[in-house]
C-alpha positions as CSV (number, residue, x, y, z in Angstrom):
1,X,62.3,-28.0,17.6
2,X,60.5,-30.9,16.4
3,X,62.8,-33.0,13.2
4,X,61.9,-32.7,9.5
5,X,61.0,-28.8,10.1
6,X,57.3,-29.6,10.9
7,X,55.0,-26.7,12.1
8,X,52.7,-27.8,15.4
9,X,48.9,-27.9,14.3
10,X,46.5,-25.7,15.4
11,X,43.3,-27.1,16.4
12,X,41.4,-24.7,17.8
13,X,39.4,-21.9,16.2
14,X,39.9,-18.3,17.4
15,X,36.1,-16.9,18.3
16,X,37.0,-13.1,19.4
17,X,37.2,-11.4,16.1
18,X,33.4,-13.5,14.9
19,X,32.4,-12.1,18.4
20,X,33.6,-8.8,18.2
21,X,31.9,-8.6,15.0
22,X,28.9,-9.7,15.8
23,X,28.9,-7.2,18.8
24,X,29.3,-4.2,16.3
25,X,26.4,-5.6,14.0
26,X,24.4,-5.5,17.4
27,X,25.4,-2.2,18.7
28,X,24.4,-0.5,15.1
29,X,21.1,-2.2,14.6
30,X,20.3,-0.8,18.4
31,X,21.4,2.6,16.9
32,X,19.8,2.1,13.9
33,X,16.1,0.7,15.0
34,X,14.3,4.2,16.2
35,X,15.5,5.7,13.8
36,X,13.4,3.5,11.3
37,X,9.6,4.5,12.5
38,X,7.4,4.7,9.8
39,X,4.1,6.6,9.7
40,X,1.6,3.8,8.7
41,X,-1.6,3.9,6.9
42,X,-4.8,4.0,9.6
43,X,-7.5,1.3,8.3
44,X,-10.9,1.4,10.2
45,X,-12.2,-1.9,10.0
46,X,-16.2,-2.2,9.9
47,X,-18.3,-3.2,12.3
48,X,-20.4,-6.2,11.4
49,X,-24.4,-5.7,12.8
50,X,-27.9,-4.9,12.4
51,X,-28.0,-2.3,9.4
52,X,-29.9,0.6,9.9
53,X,-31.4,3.1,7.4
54,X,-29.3,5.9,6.2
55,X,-31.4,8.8,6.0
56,X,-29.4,11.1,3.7
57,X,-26.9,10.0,0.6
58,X,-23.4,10.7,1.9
59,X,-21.6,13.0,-0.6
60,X,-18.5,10.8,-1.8
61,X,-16.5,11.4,-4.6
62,X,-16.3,7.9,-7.2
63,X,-13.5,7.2,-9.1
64,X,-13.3,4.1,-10.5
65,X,-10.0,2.5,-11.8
66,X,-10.3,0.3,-15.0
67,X,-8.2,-3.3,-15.8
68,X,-5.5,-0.6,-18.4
69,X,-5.7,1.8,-15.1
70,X,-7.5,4.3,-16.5
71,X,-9.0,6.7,-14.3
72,X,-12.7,8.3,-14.1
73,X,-14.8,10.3,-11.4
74,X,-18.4,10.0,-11.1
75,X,-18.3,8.6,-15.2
76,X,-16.3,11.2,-16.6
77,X,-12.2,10.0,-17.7
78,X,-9.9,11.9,-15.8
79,X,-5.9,11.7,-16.8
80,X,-3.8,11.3,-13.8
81,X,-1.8,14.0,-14.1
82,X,-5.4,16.1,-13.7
83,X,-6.6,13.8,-11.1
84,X,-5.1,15.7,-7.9
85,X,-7.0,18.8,-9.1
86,X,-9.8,17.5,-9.9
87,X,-10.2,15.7,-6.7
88,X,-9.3,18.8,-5.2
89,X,-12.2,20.4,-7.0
90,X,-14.9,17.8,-6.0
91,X,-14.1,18.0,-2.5
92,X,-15.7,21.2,-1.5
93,X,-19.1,19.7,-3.2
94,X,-18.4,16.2,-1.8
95,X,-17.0,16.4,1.6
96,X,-17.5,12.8,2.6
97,X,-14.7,11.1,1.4
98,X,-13.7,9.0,-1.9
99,X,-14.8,5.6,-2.7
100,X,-12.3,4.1,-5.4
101,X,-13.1,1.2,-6.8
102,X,-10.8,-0.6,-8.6
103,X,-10.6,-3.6,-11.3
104,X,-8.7,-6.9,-9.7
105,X,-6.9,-6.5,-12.8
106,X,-5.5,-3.0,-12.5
107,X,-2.3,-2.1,-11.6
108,X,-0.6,-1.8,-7.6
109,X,0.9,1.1,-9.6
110,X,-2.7,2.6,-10.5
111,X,-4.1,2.3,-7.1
112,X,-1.5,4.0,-6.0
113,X,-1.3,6.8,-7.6
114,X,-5.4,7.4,-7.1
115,X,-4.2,7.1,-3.5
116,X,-1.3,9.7,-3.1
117,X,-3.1,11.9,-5.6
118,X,-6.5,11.6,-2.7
119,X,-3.9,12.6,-0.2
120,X,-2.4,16.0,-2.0
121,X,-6.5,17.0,-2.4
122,X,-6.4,17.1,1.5
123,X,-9.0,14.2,1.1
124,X,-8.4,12.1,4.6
125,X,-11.6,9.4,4.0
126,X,-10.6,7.0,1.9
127,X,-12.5,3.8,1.0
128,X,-11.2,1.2,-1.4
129,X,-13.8,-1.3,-2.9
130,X,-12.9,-4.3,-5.7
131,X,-15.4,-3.8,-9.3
132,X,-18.2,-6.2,-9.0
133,X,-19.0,-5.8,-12.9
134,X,-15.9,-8.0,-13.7
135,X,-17.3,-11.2,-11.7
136,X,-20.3,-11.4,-14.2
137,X,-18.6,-10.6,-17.1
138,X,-15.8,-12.9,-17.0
139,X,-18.1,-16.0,-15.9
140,X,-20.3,-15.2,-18.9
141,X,-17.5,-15.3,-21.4
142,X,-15.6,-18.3,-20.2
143,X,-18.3,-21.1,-21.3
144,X,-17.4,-19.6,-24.5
């Protein structure tokens, strides 16, 4: 024994338990990674060309989303708790899809809901467009 009761210094770190732990945190996210597929949402992206004339009007449902998030089909206001149905109706006469075109001031929460509420209709065409009246509008009320 060393005099004055001294304790020997320990200079070296012990690794295995930050290894061992690190070696459990690998093992579960290899356990825990298939299990986390996601069904994603499809997006078609256009293909940029010559136009060419559309000979018929596609039947499409319109429901535009205001800046507050209020909902309306084809001009008429719709509440969203009527909205699913509704679509639901319109789809038998209009079997093209739904256009939704929304305010760059509405709500994530809005779109949404006009979303999932398309998808409980059985309404698999889905096109989402931004409001071109708000463009003018605002730059015409700004030099103001």
């Amino acid at each position: 024994m060393r005099a004055g009761g001294r304790k020997q210094v320990f200079n070296e770190i012990n690794i295995t338990p930050l290894t061992d732990i690190f070696l459990v945190l690998l093992i579960i996210m290899m356990v825990v990674a298939p299990m986390l597929d996601t069904k994603g949402l499809k997006v078609s992206v256009p293909s940029v060309g010559p136009s060419q004339d559309v000979k018929e009007e596609p039947k499409t449902i319109q429901l535009n989303i205001s800046a507050k998030g209020a909902f309306s089909i084809d001009g008429a206001t719709v509440t969203p708790f009527l909205l699913s149905t509704k679509l639901r109706e319109l789809k038998a006469e209009k079997p093209d899809g739904l256009i939704i075109k929304t305010n760059p001031d509405a709500t994530h929460e809005s779109l949404t809901a006009a979303m999932d509420a398309a998808q409980s209709a059985g309404i698999s065409k889905v096109a989402v467009t931004a409001d071109e009246e708000k463009g003018g509008s605002a730059s015409s009320t700004d030099g103001q």
